[in-house]
N, C-alpha and C positions, 0 to 999 in steps of 0.2 A: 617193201613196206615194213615199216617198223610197228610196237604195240601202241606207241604216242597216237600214230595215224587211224588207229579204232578204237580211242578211247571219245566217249560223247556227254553232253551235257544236256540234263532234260527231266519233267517230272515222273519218268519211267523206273521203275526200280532200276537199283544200282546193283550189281553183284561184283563182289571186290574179289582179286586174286594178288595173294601178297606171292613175290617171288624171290626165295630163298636163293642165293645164289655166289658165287665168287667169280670174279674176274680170268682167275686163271686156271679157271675149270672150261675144259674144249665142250664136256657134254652140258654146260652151259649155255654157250653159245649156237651151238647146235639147236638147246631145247629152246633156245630164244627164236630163232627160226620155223620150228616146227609149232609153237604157241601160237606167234602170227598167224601163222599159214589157218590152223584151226580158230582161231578169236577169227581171223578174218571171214570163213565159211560161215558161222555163227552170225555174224553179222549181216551177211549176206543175206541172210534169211526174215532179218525183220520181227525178230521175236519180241519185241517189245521192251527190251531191258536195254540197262547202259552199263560199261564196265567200269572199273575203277582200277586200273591197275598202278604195284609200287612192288620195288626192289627192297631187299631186307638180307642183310650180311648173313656171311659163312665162311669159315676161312678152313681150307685145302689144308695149307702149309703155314699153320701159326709161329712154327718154330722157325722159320725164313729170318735169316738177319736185315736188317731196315738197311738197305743200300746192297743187298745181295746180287752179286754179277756173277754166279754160277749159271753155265749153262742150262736149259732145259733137258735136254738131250742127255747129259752128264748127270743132274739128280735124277731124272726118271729110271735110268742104269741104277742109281745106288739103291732109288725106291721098289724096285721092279727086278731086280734078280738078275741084271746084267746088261751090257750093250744090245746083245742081240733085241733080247725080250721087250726095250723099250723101245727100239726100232721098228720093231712088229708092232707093236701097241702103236707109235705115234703113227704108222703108214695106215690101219684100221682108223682110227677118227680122222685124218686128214682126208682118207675114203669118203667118211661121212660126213665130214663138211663144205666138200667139194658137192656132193650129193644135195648139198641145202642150201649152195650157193655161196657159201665163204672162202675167202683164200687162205689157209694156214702157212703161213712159213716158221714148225717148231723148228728147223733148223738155228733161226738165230732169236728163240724166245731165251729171255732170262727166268730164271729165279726169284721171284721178287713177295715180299712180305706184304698184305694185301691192304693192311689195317686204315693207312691213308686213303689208300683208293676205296673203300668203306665210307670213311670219316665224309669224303670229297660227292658221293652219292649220297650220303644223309644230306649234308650242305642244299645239292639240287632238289631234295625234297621239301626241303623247308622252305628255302627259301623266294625258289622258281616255281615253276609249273611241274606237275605229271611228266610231261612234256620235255622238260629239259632233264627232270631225271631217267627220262628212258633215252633220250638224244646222249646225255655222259656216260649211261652203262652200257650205248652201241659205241662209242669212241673209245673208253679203254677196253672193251673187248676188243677193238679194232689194234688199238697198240700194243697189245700183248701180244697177240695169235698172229697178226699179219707185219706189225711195225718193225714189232722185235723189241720194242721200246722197255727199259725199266721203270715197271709204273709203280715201284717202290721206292721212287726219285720223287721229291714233290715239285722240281723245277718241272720236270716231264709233265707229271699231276699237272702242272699248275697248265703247260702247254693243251693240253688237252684241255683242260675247262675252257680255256682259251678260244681252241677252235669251234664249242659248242654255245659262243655267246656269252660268256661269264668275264669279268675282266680279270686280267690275268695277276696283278700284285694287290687285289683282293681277297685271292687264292691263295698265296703267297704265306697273306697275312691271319688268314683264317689258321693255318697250318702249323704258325708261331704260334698261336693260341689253344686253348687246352677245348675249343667250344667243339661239339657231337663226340666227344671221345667218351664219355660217360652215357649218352643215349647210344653210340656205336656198341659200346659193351652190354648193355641192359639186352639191346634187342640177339647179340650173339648169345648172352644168358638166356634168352630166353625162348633161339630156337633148340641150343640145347634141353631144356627144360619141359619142350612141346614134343622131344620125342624126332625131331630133325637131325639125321647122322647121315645124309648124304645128299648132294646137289647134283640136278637141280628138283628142288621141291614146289610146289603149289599149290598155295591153300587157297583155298576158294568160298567165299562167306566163312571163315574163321572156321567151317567142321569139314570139308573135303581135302582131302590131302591129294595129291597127284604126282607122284615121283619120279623121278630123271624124263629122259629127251624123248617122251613118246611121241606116235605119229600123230601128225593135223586132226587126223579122224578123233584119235582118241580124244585129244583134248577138246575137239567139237561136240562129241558125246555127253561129253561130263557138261561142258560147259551148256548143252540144248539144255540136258536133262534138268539145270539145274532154272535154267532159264524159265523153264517150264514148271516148274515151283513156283518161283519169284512171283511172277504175272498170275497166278493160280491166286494166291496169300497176297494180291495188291488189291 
């Protein structure tokens, strides 16, 4: 179940959760799983509200060169204090995402500068549904972490929008153009500027913050408690 599949429409209060996030962040994808798991319990319950949820850039590795084919495996070493250390590190999250149901192959992830696959998520929000922006942030997570894909490629980019509904030398042509690269930038200003220095983040009605890949429960908590306002103040 993805967050698309429990997002609803109706005159119930709304509570919105913006999700701070990059692509080639593993405790991402992760906290993307365990979000579900808890919005889905929450929902189960009937409280009365609807969610709103949206994805909202963070970039890991700004300094990535645009067409980067370094291994993962090979920067995490340089990042990380050596082969061993990053081996250990990547064997711990591939633990925990096996645990959550995703398949990691860091073996053959690349390096990749994120900015496009950003640009290509703002695009799905404008211009599609909720829907297809959470349908394109589970496909390049999927191509990053399981494909191996460089989704600092925009023909890649462009394949993935592709699979998600979008036509693909539409893509293309968005990416020759200079359009969300100035909204791309405003909103990475402005998670810096809100005090956001690590992913993943969740803001909840714009004053609840909620940081990295907690468990279902937690984000069930926050998310009743808050639920339980909402409906209070309607």
């Amino acid at each position: 179940m993805t967050t698309s599949d429990l997002s609803t429409t109706s005159n119930a209060p709304t509570i919105t959760v913006e999700i701070y996030s990059d692509v080639v962040c593993p405790w991402c994808y992760i906290g993307k799983r365990r979000f579900e798991a808890g919005l889905e319990i929450v929902k189960s319950e009937d409280l009365g509200v609807d969610f709103d949820i949206s994805y909202h850039p963070f970039q890991l590795d700004p300094t990535a060169p645009p067409g980067a084919t370094e291994p993962v495996l090979q920067a995490y070493a340089k990042k990380f204090g050596g082969a061993e250390q990053a081996g250990e590190m990547i064997a711990r999250v591939s633990e925990m995402a096996d645990a959550a149901g995703l398949d990691f192959n860091m073996d053959v992830a690349l390096r990749a500068n994120t900015l496009l696959a950003h640009r290509l998520l703002w695009l799905a929000g404008q211009v599609e549904t909720a829907v297809s922006q959470d349908a394109m942030k589970e496909r390049l997570l999927r191509a990053y972490f399981t494909d191996g894909l460089n989704i600092g490629d925009p023909e890649v980019l462009a394949d993935c929008a592709a699979d998600v509904g979008f036509e693909r030398q539409s893509v293309i042509n968005f990416f020759e153009s200079d359009r969300g690269a100035n909204e791309v930038a405003a909103e990475l200003a402005q998670a810096q500027s809100s005090g956001i220095t690590a992913v993943p983040t969740y803001v909840v009605n714009g004053t609840w913050a909620i940081p990295g890949a907690q468990e279902p429960e937690t984000f069930a908590q926050v998310l009743r408690k808050i639920a339980g306002e909402a409906t209070a103040d309607a």
